[in-house]
Residue, then its C-alpha position, 0 to 999 in steps of 0.5 A: x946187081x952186077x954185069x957178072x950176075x946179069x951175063x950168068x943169067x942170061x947164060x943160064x936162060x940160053x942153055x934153057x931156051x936150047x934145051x926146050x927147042x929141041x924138046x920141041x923138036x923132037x916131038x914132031x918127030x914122034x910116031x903113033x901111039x902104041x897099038x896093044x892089041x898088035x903087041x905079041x906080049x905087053x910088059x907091066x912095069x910094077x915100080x913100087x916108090x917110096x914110102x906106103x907106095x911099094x904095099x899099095x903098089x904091090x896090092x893093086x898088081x896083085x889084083x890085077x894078076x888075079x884079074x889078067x891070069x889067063x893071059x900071064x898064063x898063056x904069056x900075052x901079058x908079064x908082069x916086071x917088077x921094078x926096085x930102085x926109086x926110093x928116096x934114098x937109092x935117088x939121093x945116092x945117085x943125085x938122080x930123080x930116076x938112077x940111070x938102071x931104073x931108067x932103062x928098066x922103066x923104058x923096057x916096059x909098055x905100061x908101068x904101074x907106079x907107087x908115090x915118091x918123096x920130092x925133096x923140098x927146096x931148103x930141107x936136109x935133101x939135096x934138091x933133086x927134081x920130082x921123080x913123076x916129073x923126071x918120069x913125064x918128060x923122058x917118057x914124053x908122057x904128055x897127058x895127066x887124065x883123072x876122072x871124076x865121077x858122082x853119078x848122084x851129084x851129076x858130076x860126069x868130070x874128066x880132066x887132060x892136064x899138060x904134063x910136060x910143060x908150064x911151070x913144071x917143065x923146068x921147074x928144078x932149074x930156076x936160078x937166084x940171079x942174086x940173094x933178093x931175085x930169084x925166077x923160075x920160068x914157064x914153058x908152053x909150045x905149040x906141039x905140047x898145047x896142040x895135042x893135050x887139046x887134041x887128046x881132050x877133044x877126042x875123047x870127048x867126042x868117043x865119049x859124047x861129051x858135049x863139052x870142052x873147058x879150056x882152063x888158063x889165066x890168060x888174062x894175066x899170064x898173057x903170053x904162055x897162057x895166051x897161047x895155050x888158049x889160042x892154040x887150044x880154040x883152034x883144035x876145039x873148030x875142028x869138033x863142031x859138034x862140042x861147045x867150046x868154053x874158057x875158064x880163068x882158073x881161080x874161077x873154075x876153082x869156084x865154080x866147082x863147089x856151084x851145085x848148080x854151075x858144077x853140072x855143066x862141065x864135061x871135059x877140061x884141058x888145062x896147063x900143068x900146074x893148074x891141073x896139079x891143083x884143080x884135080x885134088x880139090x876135084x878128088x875131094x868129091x870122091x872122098x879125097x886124094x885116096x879114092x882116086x887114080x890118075x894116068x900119064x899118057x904118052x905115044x910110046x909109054x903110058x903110066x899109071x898112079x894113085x893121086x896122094x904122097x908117099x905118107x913116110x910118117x905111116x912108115x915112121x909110125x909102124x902103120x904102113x900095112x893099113x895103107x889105103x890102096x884105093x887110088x892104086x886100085x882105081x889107076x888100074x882100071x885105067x891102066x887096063x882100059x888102056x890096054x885094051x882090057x875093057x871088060x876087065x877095066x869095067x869089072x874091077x870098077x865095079x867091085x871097087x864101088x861095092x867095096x868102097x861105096x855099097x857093102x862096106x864090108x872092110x874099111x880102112x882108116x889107116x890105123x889099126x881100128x881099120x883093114x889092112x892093105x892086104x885085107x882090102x885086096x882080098x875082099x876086092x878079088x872076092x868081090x870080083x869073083x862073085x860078079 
């Protein structure tokens, strides 16, 4: 290694360190959360992605048009759509997110957001940053929230992952000092970690959910992890009526197919990357990735998602229109919860149990041998006629 090489790295590390200071910054600066209900007109942004993420995202809008039509009508609520964050318009511009898509996203109050494709590091792509990455940090969306429910396998389970922080939080931005070192870096504050905690633990309490698990690796990654268990324990005092417990991450990882120990967890606050992984394999009780939502909450914005990919080899394959869009679906009852729609938010869950879990009437499998997209839509609005 050379004193050149070591000075631009250091180089590279300060403009870091500066740049994730005034991050820090300025989210102190930061004001309430939105207030929906105050709100003359709420603006959903419907941003379809790449891939199957336009059919699904289409699909679910669709039946959330159905569900909110006296409001679009009377104008309480618009639906935007929003082009322009596909693969191939975001390598035009070397962009995660083209600038105009950008201001469109910014111009509206909710967003309804179809997969991406995330180039990987030595493929033919330029190396451009995660477009949901990209999203959460410009629209502080601090906190990833995922449901798990199996009311028949007592599994009650609702994750608050970091999203703005940890390993993702510069994760594009690591630098091969030399051709045999390369780092990357891990970002944890004290504004960041304090409110997910907080989020989590007020929910909990709203929701008489007797506990929180705060999941880190403390042991090992001492000083960012540390600190986010440290911080985390400290909100937790505040909420005397909710027991408080920690989880090094690859034990929770087991725990969570205990049969017997799965049932005792409630709520869980963990860092980004950790809540990146533990959240599929809880997805997978459900069935998988595709029977789940997630959303992105912030103060100002909130956006909502399915959990999978962008699948582009069903768009290769000619198989885009048998598209699962159960996940987007299941986002969207979040997305209308959020706005204040709880009766509506309850409705579609419940149609989405009676399509998905009881009658069956449609199934999807991706392929010919199954419904489409538009054809599982449809039954989900029928159903939600006769509730």
């Amino acid at each position: 290694m050379t004193e050149s090489q070591v000075q631009a790295a250091l180089s590279h590390f300060e403009k870091l360190i500066r740049e994730q200071n005034e991050r820090s910054e300025n989210i102190k600066k930061q004001g309430d959360f939105t207030d929906y209900k105050a709100l003359d007109k709420i603006i959903i942004g419907v941003c379809g992605g790449d891939g199957i993420g336009p059919i699904i995202t289409k699909e679910s809008a669709r039946v959330l048009e159905f569900l909110l039509k006296p409001d679009v009508d009377s104008g309480k609520i618009e639906f935007k759509e929003i082009d322009g964050l596909t693969i191939e318009n975001r390598i035009k511009a070397l962009k995660a997110i083209p600038d105009d898509v950008m201001e469109e996203l910014k111009s509206c109050h909710v967003i309804l957001k179809g997969p991406t494709t995330t180039p990987q590091a030595g493929g033919d792509m330029p190396n451009i940053e995660s477009a949901n990455v990209a999203m959460r940090k410009a629209l502080d969306l601090f906190a990833n929230v995922r449901p798990v429910k199996i009311p028949e396998e007592g599994i009650d389970w609702t994750f608050f992952r970091e999203n703005t922080e940890g390993a993702y939080a510069v994760g594009s931005k690591g630098i091969n000092i030399t051709d045999d070192l390369a780092m990357d870096f891990v970002v944890t504050t004290t504004e960041g970690s304090q409110r997910i905690a907080k989020l989590a633990y007020e929910y909990a309490r709203n929701n008489k959910k007797d506990r929180v698990s705060i999941i880190q690796k403390a042991n090992i990654i001492k000083t960012t992890d540390g600190k986010f268990l440290n911080l985390a324990k400290e909100i937790g005092k505040d909420y005397p009526e909710i027991t408080t417990d920690e989880w090094y991450i690859d034990i929770t990882t087991a725990k969570l197919i205990d049969k017997k120990r799965r049932k005792d967890f409630k709520v869980f606050v963990l860092p980004n990357l950790y809540g990146d992984i533990i959240t599929d394999e809880a997805a997978e009780f459900m069935g998988g990735v595709g029977t789940a939502g997630s959303a992105n909450i912030g103060k100002k914005y909130a956006m909502f998602e399915a959990i999978h990919g962008s699948a582009p080899r069903m768009i290769n394959e000619g198989r885009g229109r048998f598209a699962d869009p159960c996940s987007m679906l299941r986002a969207s009852v979040m997305l209308l919860s959020h706005i204040g729609k709880q009766a509506e938010a309850d409705k579609l869950e419940r149609a989405l149990d009676i399509c998905m879990y009881e009658e069956k009437k449609y199934q999807i499998t991706g392929r010919e041998d199954g419904c489409t997209c538009e054809e599982f839509g449809n039954y989900v609005m029928e159903t939600l006629s006769n509730l």
